[in-house]
N, CA, C and O atoms as a DFTB+ gen file, in Angstrom:
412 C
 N C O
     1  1      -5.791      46.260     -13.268
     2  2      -5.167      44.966     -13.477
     3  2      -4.909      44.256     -12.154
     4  3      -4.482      43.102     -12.191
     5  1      -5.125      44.836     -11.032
     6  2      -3.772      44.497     -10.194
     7  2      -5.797      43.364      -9.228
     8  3      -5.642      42.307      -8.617
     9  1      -6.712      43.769      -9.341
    10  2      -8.124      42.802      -9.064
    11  2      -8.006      41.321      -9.470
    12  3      -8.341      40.396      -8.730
    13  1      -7.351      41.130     -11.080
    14  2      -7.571      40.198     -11.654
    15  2      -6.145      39.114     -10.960
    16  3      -5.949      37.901     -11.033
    17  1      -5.414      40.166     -10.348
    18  2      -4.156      39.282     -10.292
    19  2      -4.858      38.034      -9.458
    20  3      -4.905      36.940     -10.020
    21  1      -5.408      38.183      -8.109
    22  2      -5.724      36.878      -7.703
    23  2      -6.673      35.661      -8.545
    24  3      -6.451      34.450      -8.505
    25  1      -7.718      36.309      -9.262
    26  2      -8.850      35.306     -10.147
    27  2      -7.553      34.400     -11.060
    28  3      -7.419      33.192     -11.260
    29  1      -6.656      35.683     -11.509
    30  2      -5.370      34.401     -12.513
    31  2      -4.982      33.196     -11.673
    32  3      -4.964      31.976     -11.842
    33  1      -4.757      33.828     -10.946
    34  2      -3.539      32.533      -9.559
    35  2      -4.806      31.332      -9.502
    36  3      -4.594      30.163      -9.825
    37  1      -5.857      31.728      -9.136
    38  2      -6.773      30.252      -9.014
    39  2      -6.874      29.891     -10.282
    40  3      -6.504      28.749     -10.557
    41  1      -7.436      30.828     -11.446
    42  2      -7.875      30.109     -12.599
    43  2      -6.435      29.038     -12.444
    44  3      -6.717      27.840     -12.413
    45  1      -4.970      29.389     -12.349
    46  2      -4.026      28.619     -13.275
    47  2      -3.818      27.120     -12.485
    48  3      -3.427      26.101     -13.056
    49  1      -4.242      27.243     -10.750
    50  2      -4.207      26.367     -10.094
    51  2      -5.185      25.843      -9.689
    52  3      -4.948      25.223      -8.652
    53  1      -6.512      25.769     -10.108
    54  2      -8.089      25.133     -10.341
    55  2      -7.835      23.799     -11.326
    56  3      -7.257      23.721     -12.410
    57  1      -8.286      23.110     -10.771
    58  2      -8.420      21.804     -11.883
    59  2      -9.051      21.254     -10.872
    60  3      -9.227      21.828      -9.797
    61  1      -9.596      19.635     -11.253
    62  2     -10.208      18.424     -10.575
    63  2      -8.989      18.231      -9.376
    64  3      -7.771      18.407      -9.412
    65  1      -9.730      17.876      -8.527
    66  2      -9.478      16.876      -7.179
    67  2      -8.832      15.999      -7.575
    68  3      -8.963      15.459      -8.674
    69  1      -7.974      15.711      -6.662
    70  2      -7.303      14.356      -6.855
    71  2      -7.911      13.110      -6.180
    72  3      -7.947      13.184      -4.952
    73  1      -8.395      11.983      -6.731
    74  2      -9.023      10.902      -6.309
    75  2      -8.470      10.482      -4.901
    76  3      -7.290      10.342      -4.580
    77  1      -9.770      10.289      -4.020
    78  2      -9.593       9.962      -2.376
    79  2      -9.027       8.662      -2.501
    80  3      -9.440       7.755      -3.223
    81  1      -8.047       8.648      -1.738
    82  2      -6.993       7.151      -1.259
    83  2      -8.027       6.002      -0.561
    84  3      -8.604       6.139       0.517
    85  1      -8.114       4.698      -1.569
    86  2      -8.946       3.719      -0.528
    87  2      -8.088       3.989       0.985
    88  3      -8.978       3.869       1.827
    89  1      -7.248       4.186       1.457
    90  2      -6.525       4.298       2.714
    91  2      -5.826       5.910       2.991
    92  3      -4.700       6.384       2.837
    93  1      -7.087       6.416       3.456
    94  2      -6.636       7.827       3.571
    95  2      -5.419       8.095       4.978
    96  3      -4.497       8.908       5.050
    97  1      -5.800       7.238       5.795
    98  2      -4.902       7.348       6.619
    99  2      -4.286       5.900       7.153
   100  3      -4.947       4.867       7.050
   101  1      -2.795       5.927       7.803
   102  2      -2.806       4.501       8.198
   103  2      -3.478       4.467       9.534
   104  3      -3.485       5.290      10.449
   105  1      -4.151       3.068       9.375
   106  2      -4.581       2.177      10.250
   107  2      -3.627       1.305      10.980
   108  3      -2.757       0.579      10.498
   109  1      -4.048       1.567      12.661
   110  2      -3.108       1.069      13.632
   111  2      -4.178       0.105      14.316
   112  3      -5.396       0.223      14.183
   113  1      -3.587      -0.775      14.998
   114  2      -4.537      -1.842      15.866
   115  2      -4.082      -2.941      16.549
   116  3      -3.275      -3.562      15.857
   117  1      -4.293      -3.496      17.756
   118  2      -3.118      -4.258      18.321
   119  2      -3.173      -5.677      17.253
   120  3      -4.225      -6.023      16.716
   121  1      -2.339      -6.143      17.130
   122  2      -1.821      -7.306      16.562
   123  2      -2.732      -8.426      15.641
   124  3      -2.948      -8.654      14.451
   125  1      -3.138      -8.994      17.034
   126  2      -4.631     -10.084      16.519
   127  2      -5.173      -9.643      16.331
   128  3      -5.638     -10.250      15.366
   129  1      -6.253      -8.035      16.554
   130  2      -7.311      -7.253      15.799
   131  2      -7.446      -7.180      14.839
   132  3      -8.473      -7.626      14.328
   133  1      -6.178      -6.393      13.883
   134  2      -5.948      -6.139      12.942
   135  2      -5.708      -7.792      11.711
   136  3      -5.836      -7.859      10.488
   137  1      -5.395      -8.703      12.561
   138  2      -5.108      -9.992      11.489
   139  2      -6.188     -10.673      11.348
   140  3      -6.524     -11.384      10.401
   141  1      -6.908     -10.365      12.628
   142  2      -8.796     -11.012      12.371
   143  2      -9.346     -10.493      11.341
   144  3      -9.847     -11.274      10.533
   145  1      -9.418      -8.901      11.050
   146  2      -9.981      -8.024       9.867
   147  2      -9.305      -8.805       8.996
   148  3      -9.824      -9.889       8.730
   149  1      -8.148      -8.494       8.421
   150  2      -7.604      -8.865       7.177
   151  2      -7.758     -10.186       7.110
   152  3      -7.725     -10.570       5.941
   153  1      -7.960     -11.295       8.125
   154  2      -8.743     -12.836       7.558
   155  2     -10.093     -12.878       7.157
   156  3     -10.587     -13.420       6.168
   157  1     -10.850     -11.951       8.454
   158  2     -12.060     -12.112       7.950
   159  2     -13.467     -11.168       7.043
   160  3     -14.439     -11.423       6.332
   161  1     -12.936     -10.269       7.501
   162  2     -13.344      -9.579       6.526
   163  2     -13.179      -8.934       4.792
   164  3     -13.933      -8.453       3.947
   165  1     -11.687      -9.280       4.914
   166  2     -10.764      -8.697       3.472
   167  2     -10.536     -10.372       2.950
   168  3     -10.344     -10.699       1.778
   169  1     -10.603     -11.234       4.024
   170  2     -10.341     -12.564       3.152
   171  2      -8.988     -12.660       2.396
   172  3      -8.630     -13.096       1.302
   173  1      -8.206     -11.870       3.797
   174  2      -6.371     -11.413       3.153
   175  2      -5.912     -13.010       4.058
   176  3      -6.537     -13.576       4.956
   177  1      -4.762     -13.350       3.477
   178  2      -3.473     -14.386       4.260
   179  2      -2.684     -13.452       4.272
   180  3      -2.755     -12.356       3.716
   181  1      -1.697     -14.011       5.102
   182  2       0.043     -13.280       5.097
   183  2       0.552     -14.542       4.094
   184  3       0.428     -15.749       4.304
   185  1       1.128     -13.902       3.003
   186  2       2.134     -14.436       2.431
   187  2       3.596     -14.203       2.376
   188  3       4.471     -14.926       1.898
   189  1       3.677     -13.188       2.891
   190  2       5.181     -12.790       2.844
   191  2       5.618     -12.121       3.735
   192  3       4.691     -11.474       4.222
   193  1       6.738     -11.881       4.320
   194  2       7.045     -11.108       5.595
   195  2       8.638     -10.847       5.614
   196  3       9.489     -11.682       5.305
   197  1       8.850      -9.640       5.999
   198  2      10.789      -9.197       6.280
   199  2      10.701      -8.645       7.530
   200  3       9.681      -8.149       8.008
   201  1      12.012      -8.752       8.176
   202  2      12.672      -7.637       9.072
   203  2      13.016      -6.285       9.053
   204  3      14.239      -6.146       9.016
   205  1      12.626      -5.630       9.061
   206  2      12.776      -4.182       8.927
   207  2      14.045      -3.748       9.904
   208  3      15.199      -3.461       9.584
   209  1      13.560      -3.790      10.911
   210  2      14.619      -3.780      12.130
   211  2      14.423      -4.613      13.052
   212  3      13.796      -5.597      12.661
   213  1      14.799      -4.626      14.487
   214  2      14.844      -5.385      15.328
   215  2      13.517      -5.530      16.113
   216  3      13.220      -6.547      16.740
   217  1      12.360      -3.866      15.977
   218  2      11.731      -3.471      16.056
   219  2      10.276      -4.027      15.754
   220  3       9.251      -4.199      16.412
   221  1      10.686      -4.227      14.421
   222  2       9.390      -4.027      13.427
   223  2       9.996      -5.549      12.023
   224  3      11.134      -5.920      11.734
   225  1       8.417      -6.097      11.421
   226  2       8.431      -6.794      10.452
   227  2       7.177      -6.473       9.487
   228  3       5.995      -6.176       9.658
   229  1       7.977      -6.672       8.460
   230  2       7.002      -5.772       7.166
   231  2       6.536      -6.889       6.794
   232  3       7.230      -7.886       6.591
   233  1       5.286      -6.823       6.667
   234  2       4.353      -8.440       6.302
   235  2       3.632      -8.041       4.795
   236  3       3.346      -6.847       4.881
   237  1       3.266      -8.511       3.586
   238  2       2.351      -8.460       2.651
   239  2       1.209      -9.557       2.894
   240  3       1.397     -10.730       3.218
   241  1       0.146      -9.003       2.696
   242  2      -1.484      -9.749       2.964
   243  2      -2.091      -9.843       1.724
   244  3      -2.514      -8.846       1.140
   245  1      -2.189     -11.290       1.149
   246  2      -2.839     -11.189      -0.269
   247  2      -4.354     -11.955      -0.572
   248  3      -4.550     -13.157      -0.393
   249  1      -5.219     -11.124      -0.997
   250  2      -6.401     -12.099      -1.121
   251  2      -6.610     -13.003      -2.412
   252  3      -6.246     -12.582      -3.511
   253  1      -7.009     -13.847      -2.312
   254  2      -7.756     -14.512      -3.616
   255  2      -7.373     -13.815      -5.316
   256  3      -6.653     -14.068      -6.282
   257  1      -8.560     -12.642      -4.800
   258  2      -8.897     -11.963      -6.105
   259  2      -7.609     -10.917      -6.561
   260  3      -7.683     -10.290      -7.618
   261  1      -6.446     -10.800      -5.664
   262  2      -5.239      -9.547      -5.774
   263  2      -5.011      -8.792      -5.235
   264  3      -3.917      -8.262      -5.426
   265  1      -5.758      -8.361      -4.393
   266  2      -6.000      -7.080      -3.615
   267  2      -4.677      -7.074      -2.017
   268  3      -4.625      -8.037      -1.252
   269  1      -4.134      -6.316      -1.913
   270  2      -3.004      -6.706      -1.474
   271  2      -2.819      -5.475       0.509
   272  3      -3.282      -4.381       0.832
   273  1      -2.394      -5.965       0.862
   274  2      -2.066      -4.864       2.148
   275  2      -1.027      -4.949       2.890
   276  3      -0.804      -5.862       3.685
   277  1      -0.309      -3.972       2.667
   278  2       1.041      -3.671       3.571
   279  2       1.332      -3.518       4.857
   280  3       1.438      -2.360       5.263
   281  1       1.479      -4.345       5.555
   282  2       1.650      -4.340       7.134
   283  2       2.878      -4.043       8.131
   284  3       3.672      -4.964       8.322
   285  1       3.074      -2.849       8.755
   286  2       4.070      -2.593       9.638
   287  2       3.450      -3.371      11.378
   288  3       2.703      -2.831      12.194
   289  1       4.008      -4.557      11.449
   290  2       4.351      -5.261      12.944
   291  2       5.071      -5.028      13.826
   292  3       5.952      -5.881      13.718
   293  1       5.393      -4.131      15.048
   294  2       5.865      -3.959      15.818
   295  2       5.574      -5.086      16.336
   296  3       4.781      -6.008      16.143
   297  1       7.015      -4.592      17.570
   298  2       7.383      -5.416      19.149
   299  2       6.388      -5.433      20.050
   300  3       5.944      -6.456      20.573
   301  1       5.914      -4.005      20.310
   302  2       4.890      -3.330      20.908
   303  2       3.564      -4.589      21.198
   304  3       2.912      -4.949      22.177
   305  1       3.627      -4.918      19.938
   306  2       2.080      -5.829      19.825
   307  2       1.184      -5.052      19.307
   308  3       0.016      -5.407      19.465
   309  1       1.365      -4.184      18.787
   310  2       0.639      -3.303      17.516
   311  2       1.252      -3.415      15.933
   312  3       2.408      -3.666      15.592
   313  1       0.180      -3.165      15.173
   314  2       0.465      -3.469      14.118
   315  2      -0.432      -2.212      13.162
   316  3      -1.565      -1.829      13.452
   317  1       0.462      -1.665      11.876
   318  2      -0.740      -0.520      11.125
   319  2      -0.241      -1.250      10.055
   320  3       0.738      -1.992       9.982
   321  1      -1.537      -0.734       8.781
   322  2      -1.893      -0.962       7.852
   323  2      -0.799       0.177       6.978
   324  3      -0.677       1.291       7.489
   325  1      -0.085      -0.098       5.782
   326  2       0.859       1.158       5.502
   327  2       0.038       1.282       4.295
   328  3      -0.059       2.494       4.103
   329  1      -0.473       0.781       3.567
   330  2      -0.439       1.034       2.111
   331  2      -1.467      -0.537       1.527
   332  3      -1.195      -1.712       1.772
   333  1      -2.624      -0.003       0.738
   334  2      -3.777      -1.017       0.213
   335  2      -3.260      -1.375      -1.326
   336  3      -2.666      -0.429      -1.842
   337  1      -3.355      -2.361      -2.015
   338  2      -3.935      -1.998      -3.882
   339  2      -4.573      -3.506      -3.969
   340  3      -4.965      -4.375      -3.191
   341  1      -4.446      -3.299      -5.368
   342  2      -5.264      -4.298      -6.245
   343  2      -4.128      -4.684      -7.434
   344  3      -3.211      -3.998      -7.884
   345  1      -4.613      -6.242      -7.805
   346  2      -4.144      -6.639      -8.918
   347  2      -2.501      -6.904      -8.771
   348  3      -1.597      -6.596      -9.548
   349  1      -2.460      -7.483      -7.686
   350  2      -1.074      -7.955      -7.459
   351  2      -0.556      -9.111      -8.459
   352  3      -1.297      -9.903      -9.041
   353  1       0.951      -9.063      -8.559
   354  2       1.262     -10.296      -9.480
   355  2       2.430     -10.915      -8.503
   356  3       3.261     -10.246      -7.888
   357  1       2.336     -11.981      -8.501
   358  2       3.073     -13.203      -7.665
   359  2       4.139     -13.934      -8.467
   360  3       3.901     -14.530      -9.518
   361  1       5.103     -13.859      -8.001
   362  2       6.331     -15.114      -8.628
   363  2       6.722     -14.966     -10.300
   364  3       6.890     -15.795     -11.194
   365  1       6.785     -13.264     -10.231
   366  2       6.991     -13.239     -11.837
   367  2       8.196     -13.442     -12.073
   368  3       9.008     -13.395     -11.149
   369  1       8.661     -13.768     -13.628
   370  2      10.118     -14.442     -13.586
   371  2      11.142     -13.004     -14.014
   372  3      10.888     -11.867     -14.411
   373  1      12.270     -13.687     -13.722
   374  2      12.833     -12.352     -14.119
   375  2      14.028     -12.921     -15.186
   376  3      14.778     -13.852     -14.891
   377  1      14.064     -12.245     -16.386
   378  2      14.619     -13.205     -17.218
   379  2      16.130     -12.534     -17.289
   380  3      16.517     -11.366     -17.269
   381  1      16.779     -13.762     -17.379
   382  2      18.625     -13.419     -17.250
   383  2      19.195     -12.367     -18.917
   384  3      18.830     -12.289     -20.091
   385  1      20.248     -11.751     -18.034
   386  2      20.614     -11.641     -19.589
   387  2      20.992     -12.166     -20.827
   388  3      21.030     -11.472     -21.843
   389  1      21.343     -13.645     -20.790
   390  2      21.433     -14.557     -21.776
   391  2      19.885     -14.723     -22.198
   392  3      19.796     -15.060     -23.378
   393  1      18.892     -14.605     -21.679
   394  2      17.474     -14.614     -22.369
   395  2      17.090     -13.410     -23.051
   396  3      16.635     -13.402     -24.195
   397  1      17.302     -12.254     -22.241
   398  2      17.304     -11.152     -23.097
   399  2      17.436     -10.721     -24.707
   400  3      16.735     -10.320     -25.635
   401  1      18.918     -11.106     -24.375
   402  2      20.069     -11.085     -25.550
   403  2      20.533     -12.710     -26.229
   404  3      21.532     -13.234     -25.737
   405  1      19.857     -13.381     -27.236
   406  2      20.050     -14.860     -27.211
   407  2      21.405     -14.818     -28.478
   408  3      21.953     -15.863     -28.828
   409  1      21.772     -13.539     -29.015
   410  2      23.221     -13.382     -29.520
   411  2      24.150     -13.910     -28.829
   412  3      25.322     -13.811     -29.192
């Protein structure tokens, strides 16, 4: 019995791969590099942007079609890519609780 013990342990932890991240790793790049790509190649704008710290400003990049990219801006004059998707939604409403509940 004691052969099979390892074949169990994989059989029980064997399954499919988990699907590769369009952004396997973040992407770093000084400032204007990185905003040339996302104009010209991704056909991204900055639409939105916060303060994080004194440090750093968290920017969102949205294209046309939805496709969206998360931007950490340092002081430095570098800037990385945190996080890619798709199918963004813009300016959704958020309804009060008197809409909710019209009792």
């Amino acid at each position: 019995m004691r052969p099979l013990a390892p074949l169990l342990v994989l059989a029980l932890f064997a399954g499919p791969a988990p699907a590769a991240s369009p952004l396997a790793e973040v992407v770093c790049d000084s400032t204007p590099r990185l905003e040339a790509r996302l104009e010209g190649a991704m056909n991204q704008r900055r639409q939105a942007m916060g303060l994080r710290d004194p440090e750093q400003v968290m920017e969102v990049w949205l294209a046309p079609g939805g496709a969206w990219t998360l931007v950490a801006a340092y002081a430095t004059g570098r800037s990385c890519i945190l996080a890619m998707g798709e199918a963004w939604q813009d300016g959704l409403a958020r309804a009060t609780a008197a809409e909710r509940d019209p009792s």
